[in-house]
Backbone of each chain as nested JSON, in Angstrom:
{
  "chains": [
    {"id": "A", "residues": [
      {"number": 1, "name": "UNK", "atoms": {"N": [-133.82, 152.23, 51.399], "CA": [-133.316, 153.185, 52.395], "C": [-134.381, 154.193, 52.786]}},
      {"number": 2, "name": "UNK", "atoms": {"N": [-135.294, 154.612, 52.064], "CA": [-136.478, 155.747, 52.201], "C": [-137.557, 154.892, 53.281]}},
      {"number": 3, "name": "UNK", "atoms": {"N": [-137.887, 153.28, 53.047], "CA": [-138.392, 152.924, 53.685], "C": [-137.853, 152.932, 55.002]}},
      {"number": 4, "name": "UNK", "atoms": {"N": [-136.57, 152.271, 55.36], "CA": [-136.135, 151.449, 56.825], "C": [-135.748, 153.2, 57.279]}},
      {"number": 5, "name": "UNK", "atoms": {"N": [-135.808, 154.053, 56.288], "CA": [-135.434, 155.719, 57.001], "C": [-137.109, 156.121, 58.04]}},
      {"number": 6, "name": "UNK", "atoms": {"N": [-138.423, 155.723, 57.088], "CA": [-139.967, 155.861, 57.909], "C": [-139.931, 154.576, 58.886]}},
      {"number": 7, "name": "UNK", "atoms": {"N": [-139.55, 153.648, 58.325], "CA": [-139.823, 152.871, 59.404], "C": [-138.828, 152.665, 60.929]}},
      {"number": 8, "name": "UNK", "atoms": {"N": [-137.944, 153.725, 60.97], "CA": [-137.026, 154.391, 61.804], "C": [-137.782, 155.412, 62.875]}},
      {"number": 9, "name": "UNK", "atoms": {"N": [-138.009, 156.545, 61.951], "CA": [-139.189, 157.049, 62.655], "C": [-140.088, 156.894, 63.203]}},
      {"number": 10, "name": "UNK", "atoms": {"N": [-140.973, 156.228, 62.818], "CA": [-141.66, 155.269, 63.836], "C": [-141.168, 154.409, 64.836]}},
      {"number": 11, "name": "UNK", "atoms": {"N": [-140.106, 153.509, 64.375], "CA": [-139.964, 152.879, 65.878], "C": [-139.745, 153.691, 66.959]}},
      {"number": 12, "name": "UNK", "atoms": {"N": [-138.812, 155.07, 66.445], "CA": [-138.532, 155.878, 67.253], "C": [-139.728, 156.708, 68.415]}},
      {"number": 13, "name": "UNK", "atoms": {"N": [-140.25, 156.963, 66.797], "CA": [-141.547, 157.747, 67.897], "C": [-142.581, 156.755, 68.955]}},
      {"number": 14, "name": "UNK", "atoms": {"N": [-142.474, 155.376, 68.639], "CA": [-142.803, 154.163, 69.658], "C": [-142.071, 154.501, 70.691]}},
      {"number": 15, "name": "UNK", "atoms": {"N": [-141.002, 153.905, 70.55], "CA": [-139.928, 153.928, 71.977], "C": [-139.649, 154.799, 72.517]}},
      {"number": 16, "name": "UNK", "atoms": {"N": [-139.488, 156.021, 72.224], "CA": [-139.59, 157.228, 72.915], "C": [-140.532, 157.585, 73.093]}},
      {"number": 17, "name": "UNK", "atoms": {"N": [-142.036, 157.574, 72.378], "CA": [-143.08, 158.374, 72.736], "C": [-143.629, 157.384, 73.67]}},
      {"number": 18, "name": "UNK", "atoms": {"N": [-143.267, 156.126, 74.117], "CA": [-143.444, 155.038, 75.243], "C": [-143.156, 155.953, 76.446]}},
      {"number": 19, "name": "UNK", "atoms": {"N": [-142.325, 156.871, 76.483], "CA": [-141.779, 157.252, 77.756], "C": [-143.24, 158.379, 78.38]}},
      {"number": 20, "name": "UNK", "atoms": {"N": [-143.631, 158.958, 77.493], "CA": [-144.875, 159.684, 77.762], "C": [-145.333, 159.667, 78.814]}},
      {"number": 21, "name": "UNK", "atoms": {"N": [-146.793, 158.153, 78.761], "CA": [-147.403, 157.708, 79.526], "C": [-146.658, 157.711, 80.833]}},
      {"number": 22, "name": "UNK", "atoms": {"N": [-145.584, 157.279, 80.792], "CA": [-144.976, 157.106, 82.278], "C": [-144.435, 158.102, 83.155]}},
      {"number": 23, "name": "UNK", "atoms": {"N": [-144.36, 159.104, 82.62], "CA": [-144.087, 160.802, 82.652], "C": [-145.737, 160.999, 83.523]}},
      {"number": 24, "name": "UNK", "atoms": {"N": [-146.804, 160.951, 82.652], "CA": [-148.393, 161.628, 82.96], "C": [-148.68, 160.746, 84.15]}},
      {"number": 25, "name": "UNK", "atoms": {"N": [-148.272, 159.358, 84.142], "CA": [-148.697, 158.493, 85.216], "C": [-148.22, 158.747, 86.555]}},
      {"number": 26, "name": "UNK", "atoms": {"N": [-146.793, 159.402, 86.523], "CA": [-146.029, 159.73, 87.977], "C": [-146.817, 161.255, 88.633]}},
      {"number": 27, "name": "UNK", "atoms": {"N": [-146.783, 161.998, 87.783], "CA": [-147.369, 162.984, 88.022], "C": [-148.857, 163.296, 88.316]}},
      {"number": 28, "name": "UNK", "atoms": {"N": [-149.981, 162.273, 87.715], "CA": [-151.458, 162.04, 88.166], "C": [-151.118, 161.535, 89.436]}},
      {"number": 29, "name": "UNK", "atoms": {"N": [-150.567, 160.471, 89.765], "CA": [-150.465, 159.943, 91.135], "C": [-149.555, 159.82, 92.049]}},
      {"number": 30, "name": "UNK", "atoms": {"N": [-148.946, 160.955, 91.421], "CA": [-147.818, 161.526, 92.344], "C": [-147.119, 160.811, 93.215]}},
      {"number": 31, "name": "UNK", "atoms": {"N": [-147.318, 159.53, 92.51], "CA": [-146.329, 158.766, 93.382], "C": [-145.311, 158.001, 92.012]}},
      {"number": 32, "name": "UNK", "atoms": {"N": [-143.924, 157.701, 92.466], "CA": [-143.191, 156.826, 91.834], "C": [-142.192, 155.681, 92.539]}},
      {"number": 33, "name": "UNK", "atoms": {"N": [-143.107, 155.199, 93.308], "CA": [-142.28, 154.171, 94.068], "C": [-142.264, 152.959, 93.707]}},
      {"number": 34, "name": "UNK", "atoms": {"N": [-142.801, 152.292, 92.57], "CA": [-142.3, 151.103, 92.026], "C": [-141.792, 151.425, 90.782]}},
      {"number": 35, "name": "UNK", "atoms": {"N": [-142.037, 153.102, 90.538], "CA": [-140.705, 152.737, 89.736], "C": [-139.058, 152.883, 89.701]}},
      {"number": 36, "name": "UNK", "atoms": {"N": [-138.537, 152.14, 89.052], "CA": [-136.952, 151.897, 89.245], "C": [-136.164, 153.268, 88.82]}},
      {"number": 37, "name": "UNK", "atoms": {"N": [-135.361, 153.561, 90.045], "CA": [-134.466, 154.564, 89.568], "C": [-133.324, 153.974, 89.155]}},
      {"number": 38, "name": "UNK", "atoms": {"N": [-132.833, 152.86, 89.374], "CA": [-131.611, 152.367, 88.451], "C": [-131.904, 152.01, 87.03]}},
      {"number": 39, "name": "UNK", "atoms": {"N": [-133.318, 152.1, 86.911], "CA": [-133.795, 151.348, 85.584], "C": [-133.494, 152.899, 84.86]}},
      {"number": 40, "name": "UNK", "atoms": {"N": [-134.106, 154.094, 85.086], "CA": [-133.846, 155.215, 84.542], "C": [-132.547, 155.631, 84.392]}},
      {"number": 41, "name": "UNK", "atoms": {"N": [-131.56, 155.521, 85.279], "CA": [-130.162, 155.893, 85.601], "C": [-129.677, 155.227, 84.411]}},
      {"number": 42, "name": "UNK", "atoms": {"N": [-129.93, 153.909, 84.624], "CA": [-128.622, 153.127, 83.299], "C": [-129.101, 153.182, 81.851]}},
      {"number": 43, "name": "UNK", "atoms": {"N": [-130.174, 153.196, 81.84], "CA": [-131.249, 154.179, 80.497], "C": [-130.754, 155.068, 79.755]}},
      {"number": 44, "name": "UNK", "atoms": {"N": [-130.42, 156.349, 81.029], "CA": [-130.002, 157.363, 80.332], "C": [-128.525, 157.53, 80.28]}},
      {"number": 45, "name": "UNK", "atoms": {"N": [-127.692, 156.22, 80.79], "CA": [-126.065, 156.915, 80.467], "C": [-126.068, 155.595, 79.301]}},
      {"number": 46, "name": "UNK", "atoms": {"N": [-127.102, 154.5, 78.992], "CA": [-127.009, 154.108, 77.253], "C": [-127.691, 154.773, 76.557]}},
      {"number": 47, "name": "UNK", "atoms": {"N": [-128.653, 155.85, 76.304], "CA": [-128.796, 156.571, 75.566], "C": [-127.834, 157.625, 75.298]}},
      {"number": 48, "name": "UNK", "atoms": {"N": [-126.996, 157.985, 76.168], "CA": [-125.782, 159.207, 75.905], "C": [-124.958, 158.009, 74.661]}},
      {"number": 49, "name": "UNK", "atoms": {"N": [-124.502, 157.279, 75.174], "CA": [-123.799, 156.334, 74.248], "C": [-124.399, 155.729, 72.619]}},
      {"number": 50, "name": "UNK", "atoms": {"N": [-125.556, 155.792, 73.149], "CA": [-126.225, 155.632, 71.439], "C": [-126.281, 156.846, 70.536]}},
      {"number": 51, "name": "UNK", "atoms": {"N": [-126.256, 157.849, 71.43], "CA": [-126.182, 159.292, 70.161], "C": [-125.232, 159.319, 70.114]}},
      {"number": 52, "name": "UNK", "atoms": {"N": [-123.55, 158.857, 70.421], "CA": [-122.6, 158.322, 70.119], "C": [-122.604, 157.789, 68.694]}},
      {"number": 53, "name": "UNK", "atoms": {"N": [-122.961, 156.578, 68.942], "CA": [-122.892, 155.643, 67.798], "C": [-123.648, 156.095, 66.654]}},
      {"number": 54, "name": "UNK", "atoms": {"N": [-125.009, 156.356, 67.227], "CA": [-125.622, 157.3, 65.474], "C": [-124.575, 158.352, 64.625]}},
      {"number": 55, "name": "UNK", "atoms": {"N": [-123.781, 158.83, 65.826], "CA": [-123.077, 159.653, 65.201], "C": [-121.746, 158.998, 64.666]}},
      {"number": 56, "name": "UNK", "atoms": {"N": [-121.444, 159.086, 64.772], "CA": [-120.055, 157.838, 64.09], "C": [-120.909, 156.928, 63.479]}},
      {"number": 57, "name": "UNK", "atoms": {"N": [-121.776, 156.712, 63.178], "CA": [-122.638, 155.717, 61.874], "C": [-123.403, 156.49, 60.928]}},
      {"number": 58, "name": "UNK", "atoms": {"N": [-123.543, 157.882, 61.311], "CA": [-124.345, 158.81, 60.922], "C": [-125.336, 158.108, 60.373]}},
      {"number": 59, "name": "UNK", "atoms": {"N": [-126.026, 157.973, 61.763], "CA": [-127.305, 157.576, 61.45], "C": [-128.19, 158.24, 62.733]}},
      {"number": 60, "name": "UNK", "atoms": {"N": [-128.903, 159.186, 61.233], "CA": [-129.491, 160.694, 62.55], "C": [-130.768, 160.123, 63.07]}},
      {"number": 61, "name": "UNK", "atoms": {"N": [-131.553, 159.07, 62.453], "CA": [-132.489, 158.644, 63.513], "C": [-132.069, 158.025, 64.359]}},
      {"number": 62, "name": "UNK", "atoms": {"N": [-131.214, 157.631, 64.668], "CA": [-130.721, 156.944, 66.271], "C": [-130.445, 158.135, 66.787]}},
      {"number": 63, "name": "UNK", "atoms": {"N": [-130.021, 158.846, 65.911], "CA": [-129.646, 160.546, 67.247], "C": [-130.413, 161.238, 67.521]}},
      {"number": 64, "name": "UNK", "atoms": {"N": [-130.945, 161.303, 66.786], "CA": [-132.505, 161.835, 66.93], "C": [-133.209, 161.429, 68.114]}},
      {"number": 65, "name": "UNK", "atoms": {"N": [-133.353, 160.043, 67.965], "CA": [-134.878, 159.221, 68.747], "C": [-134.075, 159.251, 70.091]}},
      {"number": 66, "name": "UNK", "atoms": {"N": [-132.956, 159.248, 70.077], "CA": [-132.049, 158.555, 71.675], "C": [-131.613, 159.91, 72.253]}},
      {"number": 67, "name": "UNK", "atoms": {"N": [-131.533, 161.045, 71.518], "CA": [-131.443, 162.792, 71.984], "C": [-132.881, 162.966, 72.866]}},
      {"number": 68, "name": "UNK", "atoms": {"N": [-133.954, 163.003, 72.281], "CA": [-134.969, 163.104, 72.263], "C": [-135.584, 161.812, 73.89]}},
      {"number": 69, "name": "UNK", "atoms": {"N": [-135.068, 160.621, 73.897], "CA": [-135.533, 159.698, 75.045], "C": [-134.876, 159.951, 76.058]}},
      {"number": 70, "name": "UNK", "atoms": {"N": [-133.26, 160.975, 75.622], "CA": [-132.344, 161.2, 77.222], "C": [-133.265, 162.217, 77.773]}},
      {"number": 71, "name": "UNK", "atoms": {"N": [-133.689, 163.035, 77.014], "CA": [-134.442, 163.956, 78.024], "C": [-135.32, 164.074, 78.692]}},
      {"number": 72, "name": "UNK", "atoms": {"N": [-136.595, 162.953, 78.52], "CA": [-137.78, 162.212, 78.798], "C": [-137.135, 161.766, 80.122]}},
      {"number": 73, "name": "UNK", "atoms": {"N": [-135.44, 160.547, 79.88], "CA": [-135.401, 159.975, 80.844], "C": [-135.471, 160.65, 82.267]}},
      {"number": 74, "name": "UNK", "atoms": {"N": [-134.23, 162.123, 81.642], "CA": [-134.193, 163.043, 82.83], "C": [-135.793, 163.545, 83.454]}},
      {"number": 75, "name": "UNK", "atoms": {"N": [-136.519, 163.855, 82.342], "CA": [-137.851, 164.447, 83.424], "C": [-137.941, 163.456, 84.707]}},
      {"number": 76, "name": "UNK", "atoms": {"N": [-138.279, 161.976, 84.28], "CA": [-139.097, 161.031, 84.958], "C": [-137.556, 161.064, 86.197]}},
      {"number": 77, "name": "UNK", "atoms": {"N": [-136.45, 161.008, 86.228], "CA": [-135.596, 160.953, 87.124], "C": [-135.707, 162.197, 88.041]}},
      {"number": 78, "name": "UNK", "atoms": {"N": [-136.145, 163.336, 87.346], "CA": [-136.214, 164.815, 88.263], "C": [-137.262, 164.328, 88.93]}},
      {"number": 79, "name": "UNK", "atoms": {"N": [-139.29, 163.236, 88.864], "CA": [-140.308, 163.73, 89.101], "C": [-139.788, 162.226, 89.93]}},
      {"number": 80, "name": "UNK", "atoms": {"N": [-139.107, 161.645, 90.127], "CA": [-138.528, 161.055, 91.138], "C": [-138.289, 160.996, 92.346]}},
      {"number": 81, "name": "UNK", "atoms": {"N": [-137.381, 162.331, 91.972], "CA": [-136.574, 163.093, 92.864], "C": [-137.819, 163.053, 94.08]}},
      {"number": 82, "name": "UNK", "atoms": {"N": [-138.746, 164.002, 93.176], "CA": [-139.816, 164.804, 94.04], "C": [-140.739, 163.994, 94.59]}},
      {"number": 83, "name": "UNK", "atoms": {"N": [-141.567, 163.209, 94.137], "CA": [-142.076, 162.262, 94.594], "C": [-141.965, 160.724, 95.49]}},
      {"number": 84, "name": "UNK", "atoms": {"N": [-140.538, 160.907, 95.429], "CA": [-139.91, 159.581, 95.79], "C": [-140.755, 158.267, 95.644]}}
    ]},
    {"id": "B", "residues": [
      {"number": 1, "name": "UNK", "atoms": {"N": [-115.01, 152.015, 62.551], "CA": [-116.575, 151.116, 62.262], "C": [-116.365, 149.723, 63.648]}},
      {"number": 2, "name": "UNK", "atoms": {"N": [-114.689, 149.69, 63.763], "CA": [-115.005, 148.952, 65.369], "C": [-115.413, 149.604, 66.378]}},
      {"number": 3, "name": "UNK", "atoms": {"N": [-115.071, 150.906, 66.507], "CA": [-115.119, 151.277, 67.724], "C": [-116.134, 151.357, 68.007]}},
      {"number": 4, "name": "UNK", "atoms": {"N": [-117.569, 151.692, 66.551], "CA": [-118.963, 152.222, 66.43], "C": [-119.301, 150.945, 66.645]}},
      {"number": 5, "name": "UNK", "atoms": {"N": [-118.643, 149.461, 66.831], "CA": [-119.035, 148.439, 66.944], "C": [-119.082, 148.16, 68.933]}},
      {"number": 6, "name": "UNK", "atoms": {"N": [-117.77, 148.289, 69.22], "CA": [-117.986, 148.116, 70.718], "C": [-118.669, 149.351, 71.483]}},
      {"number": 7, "name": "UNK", "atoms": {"N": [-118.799, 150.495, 71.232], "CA": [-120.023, 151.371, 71.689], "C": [-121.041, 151.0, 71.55]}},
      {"number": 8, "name": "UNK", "atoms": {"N": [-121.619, 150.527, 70.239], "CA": [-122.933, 150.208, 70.306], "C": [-123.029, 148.911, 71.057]}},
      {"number": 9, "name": "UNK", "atoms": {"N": [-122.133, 148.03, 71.651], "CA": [-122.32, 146.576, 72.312], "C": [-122.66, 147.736, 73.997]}},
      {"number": 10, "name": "UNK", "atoms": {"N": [-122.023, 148.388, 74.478], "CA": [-121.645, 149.579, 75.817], "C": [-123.084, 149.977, 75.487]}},
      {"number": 11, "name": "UNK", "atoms": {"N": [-123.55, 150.416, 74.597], "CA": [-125.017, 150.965, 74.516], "C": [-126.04, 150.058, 74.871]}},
      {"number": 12, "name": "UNK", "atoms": {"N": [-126.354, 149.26, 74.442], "CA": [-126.863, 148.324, 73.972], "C": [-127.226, 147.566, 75.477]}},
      {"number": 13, "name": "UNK", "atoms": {"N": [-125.954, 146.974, 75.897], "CA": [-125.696, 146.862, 77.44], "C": [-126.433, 147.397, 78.226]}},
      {"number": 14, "name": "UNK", "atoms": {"N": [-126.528, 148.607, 78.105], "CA": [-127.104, 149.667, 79.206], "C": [-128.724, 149.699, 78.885]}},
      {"number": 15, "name": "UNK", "atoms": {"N": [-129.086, 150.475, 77.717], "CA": [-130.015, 150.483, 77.795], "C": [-130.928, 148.835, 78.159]}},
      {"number": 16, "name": "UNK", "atoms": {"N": [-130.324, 148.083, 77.449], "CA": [-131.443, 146.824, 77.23], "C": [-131.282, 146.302, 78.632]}},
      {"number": 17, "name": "UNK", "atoms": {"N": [-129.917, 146.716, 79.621], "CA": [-129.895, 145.968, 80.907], "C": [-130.295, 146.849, 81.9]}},
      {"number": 18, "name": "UNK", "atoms": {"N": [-130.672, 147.972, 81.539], "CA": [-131.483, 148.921, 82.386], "C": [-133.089, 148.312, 83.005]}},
      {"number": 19, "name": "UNK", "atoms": {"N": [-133.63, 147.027, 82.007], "CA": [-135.041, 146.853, 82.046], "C": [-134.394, 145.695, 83.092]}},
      {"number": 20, "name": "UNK", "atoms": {"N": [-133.441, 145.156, 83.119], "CA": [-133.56, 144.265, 84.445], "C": [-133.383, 144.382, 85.742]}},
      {"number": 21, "name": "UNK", "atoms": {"N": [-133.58, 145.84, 86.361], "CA": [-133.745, 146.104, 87.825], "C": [-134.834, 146.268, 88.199]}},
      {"number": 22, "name": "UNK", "atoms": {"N": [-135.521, 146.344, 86.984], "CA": [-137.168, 147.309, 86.558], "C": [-137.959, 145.385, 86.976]}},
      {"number": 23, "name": "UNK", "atoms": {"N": [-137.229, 144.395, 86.324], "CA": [-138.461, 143.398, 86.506], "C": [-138.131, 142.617, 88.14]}},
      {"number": 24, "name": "UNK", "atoms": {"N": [-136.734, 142.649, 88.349], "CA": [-136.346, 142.105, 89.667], "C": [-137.387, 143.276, 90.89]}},
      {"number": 25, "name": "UNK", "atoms": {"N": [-137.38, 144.497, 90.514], "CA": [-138.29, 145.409, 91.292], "C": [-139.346, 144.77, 91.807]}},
      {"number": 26, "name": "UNK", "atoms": {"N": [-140.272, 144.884, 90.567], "CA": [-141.492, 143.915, 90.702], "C": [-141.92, 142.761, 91.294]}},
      {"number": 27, "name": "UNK", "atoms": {"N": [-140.893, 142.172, 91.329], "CA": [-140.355, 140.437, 91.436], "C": [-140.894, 140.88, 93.251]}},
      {"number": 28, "name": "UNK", "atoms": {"N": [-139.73, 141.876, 93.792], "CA": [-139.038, 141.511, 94.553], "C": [-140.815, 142.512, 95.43]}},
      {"number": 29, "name": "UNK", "atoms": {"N": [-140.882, 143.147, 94.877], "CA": [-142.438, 143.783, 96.092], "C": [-143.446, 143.371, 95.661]}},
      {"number": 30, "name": "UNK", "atoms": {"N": [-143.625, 142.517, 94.408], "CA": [-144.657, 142.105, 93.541], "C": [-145.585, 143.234, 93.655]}},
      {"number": 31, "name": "UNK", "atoms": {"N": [-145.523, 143.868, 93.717], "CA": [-146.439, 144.894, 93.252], "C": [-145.787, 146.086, 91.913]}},
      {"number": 32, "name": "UNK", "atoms": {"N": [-146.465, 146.017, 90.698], "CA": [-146.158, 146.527, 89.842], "C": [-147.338, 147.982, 89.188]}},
      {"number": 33, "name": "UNK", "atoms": {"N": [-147.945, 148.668, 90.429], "CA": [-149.162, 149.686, 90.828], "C": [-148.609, 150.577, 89.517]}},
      {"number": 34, "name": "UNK", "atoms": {"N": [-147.557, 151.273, 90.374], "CA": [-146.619, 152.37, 89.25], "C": [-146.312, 152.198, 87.968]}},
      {"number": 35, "name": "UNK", "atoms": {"N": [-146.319, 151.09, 87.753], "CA": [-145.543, 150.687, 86.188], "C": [-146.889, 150.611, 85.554]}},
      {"number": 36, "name": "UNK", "atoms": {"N": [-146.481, 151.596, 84.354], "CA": [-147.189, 152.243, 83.119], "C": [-147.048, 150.659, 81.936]}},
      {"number": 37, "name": "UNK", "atoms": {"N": [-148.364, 150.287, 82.534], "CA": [-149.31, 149.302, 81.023], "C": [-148.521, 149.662, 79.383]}},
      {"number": 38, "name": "UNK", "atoms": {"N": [-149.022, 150.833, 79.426], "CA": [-148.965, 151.502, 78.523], "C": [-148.079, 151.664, 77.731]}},
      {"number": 39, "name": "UNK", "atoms": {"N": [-146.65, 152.311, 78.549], "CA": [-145.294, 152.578, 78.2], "C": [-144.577, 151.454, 77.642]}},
      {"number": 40, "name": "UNK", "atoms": {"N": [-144.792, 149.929, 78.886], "CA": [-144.382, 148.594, 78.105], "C": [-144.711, 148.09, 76.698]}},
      {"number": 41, "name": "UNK", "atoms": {"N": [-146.34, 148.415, 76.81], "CA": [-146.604, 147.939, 75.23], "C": [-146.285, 148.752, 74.35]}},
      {"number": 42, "name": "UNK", "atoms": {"N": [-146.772, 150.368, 74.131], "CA": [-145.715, 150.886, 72.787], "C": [-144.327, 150.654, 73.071]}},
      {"number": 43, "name": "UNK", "atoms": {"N": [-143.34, 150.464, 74.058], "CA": [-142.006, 150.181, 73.789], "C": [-141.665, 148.855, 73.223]}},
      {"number": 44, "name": "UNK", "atoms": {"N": [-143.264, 147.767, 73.424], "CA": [-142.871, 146.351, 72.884], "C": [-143.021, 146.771, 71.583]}},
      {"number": 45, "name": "UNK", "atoms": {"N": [-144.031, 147.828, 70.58], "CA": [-144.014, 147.694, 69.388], "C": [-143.486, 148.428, 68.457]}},
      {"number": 46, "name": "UNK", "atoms": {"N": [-142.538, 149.397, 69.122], "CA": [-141.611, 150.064, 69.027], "C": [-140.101, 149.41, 68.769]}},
      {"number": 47, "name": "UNK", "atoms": {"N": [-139.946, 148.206, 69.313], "CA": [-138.696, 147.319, 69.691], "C": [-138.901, 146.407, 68.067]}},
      {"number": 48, "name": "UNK", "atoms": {"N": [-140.288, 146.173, 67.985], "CA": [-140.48, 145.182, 66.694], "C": [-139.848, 146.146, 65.786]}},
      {"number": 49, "name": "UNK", "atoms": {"N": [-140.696, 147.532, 65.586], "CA": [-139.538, 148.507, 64.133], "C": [-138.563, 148.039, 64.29]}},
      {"number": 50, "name": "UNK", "atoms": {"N": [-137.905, 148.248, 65.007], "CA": [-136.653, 148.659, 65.457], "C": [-135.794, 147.306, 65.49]}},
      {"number": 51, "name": "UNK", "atoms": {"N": [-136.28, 146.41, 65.348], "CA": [-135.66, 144.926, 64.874], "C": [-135.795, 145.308, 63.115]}},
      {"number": 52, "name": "UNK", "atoms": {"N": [-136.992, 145.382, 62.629], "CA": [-136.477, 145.244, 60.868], "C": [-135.962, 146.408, 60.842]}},
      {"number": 53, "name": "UNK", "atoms": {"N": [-136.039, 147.963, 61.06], "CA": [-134.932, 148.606, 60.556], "C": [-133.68, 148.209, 60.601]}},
      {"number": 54, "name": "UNK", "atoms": {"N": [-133.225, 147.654, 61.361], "CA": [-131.877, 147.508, 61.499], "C": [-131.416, 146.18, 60.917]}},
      {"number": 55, "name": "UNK", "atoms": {"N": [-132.197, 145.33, 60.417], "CA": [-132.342, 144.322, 59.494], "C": [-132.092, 144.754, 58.0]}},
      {"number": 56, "name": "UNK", "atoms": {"N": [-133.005, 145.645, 57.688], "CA": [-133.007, 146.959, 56.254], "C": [-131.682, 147.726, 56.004]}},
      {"number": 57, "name": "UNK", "atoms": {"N": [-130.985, 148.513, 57.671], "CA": [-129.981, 148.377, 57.726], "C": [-128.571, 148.074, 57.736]}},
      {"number": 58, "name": "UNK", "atoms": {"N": [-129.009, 146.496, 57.701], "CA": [-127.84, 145.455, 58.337], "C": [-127.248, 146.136, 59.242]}},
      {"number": 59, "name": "UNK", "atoms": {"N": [-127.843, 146.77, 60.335], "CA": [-127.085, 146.727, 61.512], "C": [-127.257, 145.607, 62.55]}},
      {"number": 60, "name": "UNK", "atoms": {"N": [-126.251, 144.987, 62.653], "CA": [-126.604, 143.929, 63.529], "C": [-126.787, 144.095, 65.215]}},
      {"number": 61, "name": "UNK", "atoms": {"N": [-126.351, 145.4, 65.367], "CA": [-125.913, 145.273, 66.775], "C": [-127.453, 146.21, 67.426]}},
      {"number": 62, "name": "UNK", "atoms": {"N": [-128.19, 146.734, 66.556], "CA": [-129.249, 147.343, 66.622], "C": [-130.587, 146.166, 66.585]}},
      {"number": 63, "name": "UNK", "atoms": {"N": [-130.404, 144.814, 65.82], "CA": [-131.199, 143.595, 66.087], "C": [-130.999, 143.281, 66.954]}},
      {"number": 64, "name": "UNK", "atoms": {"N": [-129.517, 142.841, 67.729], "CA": [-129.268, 142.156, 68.778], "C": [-130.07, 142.915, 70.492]}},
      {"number": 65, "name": "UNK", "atoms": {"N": [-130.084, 144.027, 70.041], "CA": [-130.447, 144.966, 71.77], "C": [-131.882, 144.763, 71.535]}},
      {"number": 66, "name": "UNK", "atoms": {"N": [-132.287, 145.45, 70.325], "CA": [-133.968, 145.055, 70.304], "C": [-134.45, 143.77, 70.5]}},
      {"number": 67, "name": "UNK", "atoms": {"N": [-133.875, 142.599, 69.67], "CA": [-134.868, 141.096, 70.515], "C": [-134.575, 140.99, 71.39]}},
      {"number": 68, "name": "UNK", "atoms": {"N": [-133.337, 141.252, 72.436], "CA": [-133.579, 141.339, 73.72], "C": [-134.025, 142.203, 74.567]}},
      {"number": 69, "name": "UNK", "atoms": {"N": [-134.372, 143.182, 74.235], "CA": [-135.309, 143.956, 75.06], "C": [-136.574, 143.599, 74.472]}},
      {"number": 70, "name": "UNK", "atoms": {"N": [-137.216, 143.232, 73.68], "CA": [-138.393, 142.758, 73.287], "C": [-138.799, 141.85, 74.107]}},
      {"number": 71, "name": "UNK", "atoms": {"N": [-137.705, 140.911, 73.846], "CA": [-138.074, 139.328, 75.421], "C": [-138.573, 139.833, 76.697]}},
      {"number": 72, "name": "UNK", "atoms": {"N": [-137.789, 140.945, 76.869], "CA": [-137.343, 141.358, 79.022], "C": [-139.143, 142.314, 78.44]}},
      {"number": 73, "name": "UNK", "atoms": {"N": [-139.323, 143.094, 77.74], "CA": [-140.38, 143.88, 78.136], "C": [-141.88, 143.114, 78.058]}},
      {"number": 74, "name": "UNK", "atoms": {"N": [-141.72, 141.796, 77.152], "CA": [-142.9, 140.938, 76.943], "C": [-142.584, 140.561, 78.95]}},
      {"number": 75, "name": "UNK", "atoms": {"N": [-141.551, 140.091, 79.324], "CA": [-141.266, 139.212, 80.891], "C": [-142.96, 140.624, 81.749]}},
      {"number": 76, "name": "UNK", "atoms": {"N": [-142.016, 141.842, 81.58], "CA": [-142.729, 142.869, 82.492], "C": [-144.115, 142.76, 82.071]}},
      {"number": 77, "name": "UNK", "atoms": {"N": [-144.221, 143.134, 81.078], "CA": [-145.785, 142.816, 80.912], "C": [-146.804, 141.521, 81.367]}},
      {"number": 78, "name": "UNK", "atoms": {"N": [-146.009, 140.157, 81.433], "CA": [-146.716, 138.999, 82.099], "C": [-146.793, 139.514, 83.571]}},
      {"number": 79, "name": "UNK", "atoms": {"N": [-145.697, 139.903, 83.952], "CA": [-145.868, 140.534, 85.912], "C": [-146.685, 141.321, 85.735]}},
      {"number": 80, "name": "UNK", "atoms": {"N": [-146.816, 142.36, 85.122], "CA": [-147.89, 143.42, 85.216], "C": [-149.238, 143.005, 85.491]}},
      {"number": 81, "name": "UNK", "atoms": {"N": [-149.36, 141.529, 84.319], "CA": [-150.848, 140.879, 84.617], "C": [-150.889, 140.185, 86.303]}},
      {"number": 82, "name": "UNK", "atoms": {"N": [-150.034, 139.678, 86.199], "CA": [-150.029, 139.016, 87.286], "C": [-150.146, 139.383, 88.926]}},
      {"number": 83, "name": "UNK", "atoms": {"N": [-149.3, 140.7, 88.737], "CA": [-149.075, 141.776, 89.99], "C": [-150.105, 142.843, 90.244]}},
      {"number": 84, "name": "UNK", "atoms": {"N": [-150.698, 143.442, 89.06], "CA": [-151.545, 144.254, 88.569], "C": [-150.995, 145.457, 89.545]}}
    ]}
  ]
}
């Protein structure tokens, strides 16, 4: 359990810290037109649903990592907005 | 522990079917300029944790979303080469 608890963290900080790059990339080139706003949209209403389930499994690295990727999702959906 | 069962299928759904508007995108302007290299591959090795934790876990429904989003994000990454 101490292990699959680090090796949690990490995937987490993978898959969420994945969202990064794509955050710095819209904003250097101020453009985001290939990327998908339905891809972000349905992203972030299954991440609302997975900090759900961590929670009723109490399992705080899923709430954690999927708290932490809804809000990423929202930036890149706000720098969207702006950039179309 | 059902209900934490059909939420996480509703989760699971979303997020992992969020990546298929993202590759039909591509498909469909073949141009994949915007889409972050980067973001695909730590989310591909991010998806691998995230298959054995939930193996370590025995959560099954946490294997099932990760090898399929593992498949769909390896798909984006071949377009990426291909589309550049």
């Amino acid at each position: 359990m101490e292990f699959a608890f680090l090796l949690g963290i990490m995937a987490g900080a993978m898959t969420t810290g994945s969202i990064v790059p794509q955050v710095f990339k819209i904003v250097e080139s101020k453009s985001a037109r290939d990327v998908s706003t339905l891809f972000f949209v349905i992203m972030a209403g299954g991440m609302l649903l997975w900090l759900v389930y961590g929670t009723l499994r109490s399992d705080m690295v899923i709430v954690l990592w999927n708290g932490l990727s809804l809000g990423l999702t929202l930036v890149i959906l706000a720098l969207k907005k702006v950039y179309a």
